[in-house]
N, CA, C and O atoms as a Tinker XYZ file with bonds, in Angstrom:
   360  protein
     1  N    -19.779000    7.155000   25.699000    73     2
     2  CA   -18.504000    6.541000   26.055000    64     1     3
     3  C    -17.631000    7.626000   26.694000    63     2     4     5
     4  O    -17.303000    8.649000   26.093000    81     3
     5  N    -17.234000    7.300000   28.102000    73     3     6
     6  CA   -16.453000    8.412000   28.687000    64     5     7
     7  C    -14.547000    8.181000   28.044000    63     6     8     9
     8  O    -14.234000    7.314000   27.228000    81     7
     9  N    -13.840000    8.896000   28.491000    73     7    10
    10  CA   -12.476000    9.180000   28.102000    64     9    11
    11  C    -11.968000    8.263000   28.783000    63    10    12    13
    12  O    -11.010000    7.879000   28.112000    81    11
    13  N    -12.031000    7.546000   29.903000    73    11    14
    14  CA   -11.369000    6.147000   30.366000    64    13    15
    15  C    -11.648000    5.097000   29.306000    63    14    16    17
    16  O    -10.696000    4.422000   28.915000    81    15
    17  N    -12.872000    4.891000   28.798000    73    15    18
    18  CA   -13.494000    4.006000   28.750000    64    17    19
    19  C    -12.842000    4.019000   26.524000    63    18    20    21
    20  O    -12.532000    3.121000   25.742000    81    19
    21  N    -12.928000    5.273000   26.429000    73    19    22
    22  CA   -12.351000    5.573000   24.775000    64    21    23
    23  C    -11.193000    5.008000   24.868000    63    22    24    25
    24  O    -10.976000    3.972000   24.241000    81    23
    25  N     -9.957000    5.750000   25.899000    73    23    26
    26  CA    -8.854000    5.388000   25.940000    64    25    27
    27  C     -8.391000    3.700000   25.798000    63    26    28    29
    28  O     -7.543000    3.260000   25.021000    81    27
    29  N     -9.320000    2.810000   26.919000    73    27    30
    30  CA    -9.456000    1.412000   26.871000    64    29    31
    31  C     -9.126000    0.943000   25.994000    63    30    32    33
    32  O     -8.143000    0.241000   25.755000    81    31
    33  N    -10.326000    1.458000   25.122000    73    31    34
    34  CA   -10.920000    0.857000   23.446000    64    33    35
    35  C     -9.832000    0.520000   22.745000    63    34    36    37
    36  O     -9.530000   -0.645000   22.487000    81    35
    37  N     -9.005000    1.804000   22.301000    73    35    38
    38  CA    -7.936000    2.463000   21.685000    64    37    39
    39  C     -6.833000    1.433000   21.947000    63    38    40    41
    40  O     -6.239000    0.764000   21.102000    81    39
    41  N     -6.645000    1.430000   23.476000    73    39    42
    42  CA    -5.503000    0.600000   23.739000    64    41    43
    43  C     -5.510000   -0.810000   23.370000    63    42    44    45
    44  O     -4.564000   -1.416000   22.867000    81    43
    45  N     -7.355000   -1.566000   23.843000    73    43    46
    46  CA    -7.345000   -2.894000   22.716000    64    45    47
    47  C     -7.432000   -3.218000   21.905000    63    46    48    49
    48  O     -7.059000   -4.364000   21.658000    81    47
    49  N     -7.991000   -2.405000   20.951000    73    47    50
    50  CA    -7.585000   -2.730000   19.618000    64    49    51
    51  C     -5.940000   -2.457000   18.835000    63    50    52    53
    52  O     -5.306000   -3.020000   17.943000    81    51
    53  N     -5.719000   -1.282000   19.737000    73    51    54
    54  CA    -3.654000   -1.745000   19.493000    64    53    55
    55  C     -3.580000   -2.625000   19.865000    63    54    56    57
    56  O     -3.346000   -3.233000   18.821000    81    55
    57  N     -3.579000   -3.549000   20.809000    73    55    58
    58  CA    -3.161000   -4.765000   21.390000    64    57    59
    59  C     -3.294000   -5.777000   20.361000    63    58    60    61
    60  O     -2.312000   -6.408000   19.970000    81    59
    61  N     -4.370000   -5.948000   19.937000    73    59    62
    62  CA    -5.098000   -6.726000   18.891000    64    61    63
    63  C     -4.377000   -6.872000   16.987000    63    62    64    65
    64  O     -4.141000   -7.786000   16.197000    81    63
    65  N     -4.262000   -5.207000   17.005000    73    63    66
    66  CA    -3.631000   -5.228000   15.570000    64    65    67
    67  C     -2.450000   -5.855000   16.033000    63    66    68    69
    68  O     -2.283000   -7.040000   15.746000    81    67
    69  N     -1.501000   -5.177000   16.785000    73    67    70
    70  CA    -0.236000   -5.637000   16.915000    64    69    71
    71  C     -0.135000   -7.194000   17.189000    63    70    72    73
    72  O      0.915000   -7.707000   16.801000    81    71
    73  N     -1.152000   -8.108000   17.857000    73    71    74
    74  CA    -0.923000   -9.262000   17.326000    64    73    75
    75  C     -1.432000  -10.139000   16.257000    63    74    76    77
    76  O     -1.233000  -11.348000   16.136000    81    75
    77  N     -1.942000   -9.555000   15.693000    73    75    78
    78  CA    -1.983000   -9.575000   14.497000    64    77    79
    79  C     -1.018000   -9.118000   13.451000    63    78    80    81
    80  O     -1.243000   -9.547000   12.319000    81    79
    81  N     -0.313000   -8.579000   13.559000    73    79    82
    82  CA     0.701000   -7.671000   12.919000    64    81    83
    83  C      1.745000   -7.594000   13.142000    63    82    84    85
    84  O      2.238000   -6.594000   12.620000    81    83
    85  N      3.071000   -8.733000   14.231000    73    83    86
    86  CA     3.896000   -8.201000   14.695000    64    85    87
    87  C      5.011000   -7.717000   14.337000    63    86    88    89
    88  O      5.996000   -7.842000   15.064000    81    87
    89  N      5.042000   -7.367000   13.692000    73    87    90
    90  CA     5.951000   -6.649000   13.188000    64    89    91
    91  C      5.815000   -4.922000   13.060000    63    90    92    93
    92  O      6.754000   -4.214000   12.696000    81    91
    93  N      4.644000   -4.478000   13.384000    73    91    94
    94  CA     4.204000   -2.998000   14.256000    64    93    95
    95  C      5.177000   -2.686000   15.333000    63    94    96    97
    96  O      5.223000   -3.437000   16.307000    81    95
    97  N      5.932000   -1.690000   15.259000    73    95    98
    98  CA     7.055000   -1.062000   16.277000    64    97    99
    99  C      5.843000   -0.178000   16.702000    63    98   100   101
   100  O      5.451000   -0.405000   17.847000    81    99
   101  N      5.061000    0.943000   15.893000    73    99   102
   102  CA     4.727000    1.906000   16.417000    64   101   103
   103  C      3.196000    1.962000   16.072000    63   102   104   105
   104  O      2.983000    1.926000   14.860000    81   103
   105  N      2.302000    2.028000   16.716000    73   103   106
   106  CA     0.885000    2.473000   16.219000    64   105   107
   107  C      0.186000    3.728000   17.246000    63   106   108   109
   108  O     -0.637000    3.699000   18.161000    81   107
   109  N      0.940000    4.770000   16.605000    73   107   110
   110  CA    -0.235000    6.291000   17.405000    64   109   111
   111  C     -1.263000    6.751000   16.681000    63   110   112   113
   112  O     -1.450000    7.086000   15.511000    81   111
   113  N     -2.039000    6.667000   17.927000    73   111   114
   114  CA    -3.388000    7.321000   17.682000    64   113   115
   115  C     -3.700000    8.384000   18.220000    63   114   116   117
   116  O     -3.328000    8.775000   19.326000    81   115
   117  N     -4.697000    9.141000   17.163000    73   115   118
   118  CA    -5.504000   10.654000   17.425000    64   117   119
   119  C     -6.881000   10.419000   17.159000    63   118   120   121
   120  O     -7.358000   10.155000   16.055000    81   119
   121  N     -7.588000   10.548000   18.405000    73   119   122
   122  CA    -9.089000   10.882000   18.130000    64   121   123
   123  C     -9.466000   12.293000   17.731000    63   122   124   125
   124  O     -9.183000   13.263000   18.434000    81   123
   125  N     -9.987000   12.358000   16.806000    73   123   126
   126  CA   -10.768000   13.753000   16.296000    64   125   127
   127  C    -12.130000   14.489000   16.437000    63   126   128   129
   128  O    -12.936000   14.379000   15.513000    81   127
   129  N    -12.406000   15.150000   17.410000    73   127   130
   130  CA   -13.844000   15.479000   17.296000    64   129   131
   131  C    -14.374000   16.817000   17.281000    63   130   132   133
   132  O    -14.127000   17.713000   18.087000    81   131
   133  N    -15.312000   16.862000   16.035000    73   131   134
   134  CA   -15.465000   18.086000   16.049000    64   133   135
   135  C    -17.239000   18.058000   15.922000    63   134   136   137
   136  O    -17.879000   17.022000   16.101000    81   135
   137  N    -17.812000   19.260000   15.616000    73   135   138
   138  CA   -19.090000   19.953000   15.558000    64   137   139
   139  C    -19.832000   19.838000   13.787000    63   138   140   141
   140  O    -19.167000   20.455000   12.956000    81   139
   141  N    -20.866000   19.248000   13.340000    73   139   142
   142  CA   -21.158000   19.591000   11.978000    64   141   143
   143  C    -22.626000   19.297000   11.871000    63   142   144   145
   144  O    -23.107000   18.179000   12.056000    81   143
   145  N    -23.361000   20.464000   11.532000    73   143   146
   146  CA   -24.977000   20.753000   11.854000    64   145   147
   147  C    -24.878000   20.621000   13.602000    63   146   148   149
   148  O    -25.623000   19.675000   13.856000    81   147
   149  N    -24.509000   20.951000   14.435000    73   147   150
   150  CA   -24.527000   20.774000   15.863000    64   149   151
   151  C    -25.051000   19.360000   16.327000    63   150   152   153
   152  O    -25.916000   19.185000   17.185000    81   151
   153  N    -24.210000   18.117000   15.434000    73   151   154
   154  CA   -23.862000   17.033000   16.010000    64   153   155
   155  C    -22.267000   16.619000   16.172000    63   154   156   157
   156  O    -21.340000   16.962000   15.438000    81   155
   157  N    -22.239000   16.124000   16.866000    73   155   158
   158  CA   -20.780000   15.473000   17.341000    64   157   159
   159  C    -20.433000   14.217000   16.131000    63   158   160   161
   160  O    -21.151000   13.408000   15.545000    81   159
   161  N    -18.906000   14.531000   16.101000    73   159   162
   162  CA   -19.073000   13.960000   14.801000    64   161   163
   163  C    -17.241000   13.287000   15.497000    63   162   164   165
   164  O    -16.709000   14.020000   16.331000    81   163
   165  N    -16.477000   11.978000   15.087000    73   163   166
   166  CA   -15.205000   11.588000   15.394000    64   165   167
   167  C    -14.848000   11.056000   14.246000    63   166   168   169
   168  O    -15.629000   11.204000   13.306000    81   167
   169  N    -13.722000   10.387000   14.050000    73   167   170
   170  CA   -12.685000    9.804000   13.563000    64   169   171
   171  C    -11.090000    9.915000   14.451000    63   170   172   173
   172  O    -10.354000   10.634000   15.126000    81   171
   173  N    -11.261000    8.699000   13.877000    73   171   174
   174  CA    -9.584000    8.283000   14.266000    64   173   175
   175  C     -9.051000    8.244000   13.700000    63   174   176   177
   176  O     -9.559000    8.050000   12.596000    81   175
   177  N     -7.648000    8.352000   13.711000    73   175   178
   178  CA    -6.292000    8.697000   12.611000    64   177   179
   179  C     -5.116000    7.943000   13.417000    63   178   180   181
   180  O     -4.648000    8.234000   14.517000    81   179
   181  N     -4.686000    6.607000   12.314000    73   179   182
   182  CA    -3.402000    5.988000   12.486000    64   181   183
   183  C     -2.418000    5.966000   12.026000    63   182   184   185
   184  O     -2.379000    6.029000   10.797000    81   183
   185  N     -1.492000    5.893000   12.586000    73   183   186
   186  CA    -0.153000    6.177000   11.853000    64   185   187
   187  C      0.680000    5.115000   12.396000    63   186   188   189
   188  O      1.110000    5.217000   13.545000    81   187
   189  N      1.015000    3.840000   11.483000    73   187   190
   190  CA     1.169000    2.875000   12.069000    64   189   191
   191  C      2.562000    2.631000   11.115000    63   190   192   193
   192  O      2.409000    2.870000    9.917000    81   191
   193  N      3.690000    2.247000   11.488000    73   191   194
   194  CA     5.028000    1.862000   11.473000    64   193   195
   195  C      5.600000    0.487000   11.806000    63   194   196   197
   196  O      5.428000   -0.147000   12.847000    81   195
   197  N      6.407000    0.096000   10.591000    73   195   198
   198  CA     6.908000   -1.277000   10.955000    64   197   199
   199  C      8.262000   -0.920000   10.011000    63   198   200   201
   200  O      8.350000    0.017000    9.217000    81   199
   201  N      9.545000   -2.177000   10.396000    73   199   202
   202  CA    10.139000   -1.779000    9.237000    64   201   203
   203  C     10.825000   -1.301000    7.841000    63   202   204   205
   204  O     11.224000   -2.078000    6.974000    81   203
   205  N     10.890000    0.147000    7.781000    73   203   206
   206  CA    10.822000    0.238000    6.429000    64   205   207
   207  C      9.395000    0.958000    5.368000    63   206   208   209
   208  O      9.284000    1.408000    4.228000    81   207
   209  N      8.338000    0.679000    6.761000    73   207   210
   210  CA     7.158000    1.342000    6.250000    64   209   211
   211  C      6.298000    1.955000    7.183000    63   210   212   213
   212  O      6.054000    1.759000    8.374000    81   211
   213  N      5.861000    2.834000    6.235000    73   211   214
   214  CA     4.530000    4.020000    7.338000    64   213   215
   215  C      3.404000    3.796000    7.016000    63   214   216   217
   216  O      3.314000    4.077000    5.821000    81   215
   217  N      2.078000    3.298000    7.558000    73   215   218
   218  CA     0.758000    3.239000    6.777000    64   217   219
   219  C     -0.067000    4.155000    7.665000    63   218   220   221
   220  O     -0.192000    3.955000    8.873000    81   219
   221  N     -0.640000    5.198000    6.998000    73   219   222
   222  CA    -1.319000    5.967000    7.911000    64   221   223
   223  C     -2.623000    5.770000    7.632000    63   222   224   225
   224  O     -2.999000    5.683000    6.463000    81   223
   225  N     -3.375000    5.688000    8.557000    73   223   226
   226  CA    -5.095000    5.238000    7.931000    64   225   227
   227  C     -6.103000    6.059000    8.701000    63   226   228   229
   228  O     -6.040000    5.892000    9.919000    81   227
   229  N     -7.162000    7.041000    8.204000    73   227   230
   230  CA    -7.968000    7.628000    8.697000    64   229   231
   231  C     -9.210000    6.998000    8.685000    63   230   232   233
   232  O     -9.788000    6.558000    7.691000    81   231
   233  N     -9.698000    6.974000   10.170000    73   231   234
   234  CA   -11.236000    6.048000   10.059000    64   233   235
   235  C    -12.290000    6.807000    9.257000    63   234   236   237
   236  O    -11.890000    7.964000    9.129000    81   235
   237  N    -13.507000    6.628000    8.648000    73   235   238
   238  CA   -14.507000    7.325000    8.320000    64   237   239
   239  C    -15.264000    8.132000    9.377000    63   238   240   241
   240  O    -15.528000    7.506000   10.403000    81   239
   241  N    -15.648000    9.369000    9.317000    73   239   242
   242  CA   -16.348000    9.546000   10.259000    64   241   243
   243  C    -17.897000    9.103000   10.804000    63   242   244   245
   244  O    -18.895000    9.035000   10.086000    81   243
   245  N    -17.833000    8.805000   12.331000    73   243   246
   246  CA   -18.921000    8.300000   12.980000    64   245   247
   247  C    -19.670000    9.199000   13.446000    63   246   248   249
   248  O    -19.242000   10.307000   13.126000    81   247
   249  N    -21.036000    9.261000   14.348000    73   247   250
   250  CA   -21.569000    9.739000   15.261000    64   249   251
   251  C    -21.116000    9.643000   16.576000    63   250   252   253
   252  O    -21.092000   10.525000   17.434000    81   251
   253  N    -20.668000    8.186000   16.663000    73   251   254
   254  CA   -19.998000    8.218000   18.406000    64   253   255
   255  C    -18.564000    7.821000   17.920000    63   254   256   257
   256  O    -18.153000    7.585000   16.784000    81   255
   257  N    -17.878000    7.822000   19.234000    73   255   258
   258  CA   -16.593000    7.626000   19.331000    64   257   259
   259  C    -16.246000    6.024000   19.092000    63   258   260   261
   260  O    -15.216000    5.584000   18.582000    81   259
   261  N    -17.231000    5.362000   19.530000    73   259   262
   262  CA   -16.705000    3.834000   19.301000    64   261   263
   263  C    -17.033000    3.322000   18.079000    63   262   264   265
   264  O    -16.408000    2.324000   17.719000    81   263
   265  N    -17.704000    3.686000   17.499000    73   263   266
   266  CA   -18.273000    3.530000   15.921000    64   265   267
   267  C    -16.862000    3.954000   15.555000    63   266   268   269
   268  O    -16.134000    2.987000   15.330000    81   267
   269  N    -16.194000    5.318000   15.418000    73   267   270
   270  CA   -15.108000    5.543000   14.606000    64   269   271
   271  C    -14.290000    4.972000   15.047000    63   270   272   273
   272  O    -13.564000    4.509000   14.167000    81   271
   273  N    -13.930000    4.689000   16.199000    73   271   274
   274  CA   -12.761000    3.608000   16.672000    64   273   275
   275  C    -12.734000    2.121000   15.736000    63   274   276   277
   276  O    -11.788000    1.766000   15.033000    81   275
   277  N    -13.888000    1.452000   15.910000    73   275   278
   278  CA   -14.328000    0.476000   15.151000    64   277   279
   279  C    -13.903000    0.327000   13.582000    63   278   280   281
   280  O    -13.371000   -0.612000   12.988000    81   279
   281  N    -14.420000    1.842000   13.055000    73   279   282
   282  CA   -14.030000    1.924000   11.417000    64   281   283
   283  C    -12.882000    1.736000   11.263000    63   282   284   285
   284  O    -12.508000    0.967000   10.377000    81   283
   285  N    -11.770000    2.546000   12.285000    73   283   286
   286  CA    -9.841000    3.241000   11.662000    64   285   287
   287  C     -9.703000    1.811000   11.857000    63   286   288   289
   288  O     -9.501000    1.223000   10.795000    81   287
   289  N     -9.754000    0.962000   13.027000    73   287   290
   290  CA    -8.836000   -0.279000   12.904000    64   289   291
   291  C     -9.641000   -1.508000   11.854000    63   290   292   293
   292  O     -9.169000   -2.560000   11.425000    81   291
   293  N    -10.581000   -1.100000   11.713000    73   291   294
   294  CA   -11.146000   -2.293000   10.560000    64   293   295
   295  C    -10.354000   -1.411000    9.129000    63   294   296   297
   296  O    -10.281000   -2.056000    8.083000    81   295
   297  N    -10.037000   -0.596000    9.136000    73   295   298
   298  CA    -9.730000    0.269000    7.708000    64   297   299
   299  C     -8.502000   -0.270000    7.813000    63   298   300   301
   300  O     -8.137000   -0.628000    6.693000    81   299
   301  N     -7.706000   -0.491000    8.627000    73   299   302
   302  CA    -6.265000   -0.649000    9.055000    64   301   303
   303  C     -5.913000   -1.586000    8.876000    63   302   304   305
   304  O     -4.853000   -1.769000    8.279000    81   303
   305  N     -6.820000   -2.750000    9.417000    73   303   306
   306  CA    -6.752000   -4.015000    9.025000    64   305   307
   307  C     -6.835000   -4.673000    8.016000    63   306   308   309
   308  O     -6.409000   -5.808000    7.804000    81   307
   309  N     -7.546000   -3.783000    7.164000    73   307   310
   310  CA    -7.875000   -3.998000    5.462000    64   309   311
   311  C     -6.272000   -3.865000    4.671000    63   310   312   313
   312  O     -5.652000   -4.635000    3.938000    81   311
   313  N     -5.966000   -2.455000    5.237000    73   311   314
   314  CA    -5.019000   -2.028000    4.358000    64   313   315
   315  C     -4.007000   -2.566000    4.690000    63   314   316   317
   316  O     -3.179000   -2.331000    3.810000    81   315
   317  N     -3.269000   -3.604000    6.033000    73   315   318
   318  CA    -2.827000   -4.154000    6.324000    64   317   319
   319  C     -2.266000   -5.755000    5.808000    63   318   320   321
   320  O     -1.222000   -6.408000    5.790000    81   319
   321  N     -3.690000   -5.880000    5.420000    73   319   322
   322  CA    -3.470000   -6.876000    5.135000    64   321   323
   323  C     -3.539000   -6.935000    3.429000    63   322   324   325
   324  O     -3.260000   -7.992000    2.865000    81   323
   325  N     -3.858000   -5.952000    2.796000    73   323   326
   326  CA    -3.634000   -5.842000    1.452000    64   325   327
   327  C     -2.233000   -5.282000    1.027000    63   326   328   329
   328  O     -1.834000   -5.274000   -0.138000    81   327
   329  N     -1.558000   -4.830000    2.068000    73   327   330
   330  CA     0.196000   -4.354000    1.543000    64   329   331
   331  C      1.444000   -5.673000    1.439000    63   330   332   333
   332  O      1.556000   -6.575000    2.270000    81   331
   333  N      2.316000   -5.493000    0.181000    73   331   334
   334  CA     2.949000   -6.602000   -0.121000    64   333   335
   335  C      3.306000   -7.011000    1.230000    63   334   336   337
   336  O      3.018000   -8.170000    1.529000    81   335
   337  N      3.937000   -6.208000    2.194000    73   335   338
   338  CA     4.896000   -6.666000    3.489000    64   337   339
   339  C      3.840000   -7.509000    4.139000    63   338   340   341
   340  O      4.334000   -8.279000    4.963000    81   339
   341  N      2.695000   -7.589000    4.037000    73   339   342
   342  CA     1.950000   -8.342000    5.118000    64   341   343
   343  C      1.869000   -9.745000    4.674000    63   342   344   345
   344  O      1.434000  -10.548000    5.499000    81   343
   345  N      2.180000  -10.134000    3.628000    73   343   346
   346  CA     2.360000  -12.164000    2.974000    64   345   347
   347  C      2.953000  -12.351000    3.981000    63   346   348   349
   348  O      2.448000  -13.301000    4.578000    81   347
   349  N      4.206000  -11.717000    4.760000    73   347   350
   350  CA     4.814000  -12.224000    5.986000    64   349   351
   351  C      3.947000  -12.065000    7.144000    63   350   352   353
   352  O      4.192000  -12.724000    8.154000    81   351
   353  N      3.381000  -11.605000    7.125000    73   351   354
   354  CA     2.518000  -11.128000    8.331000    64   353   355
   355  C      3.308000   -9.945000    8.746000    63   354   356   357
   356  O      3.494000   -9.990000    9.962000    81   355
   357  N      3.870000   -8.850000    8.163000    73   355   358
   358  CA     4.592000   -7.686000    8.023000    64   357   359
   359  C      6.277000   -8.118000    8.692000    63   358   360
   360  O      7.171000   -7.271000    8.707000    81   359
């Protein structure tokens, strides 16, 4: 997966939580990638904001980049939808 194509990703699945979620002012993301046994290794890290609250959620780490993309917003979505503010739909 090239860096246009990550960036994409990133941007639709914000699109996605946030409608799902509207009440999200802010959702930034950091892709992470580093080296371990000399494989490539990612995670994503969210830090997602709505009134009154911060939920920050780190994906598990993957082998590729879209695998960990995949994990942070399914993790996000979990924890999203398990916090009192979300009965409203946040």
């Amino acid at each position: 997966m090239d860096v246009q194509s990550t960036q994409e990703r990133i941007e639709q699945e914000t699109v996605q939580l946030r409608a799902a979620f509207p009440a999200i002012q802010h959702c930034h993301t950091a892709l992470v990638q580093w080296k371990e046994d000399d494989a490539a290794r990612y995670s994503l890290h969210l830090d997602i904001r709505w009134p009154q609250h911060q939920t920050l959620v780190s994906g598990q780490a993957r082998d590729s980049a879209e695998a960990a993309i995949g994990a942070a917003f399914q993790a996000a979505r979990e924890r999203l939808n398990a916090a009192p503010a979300s009965r409203a739909k946040l």
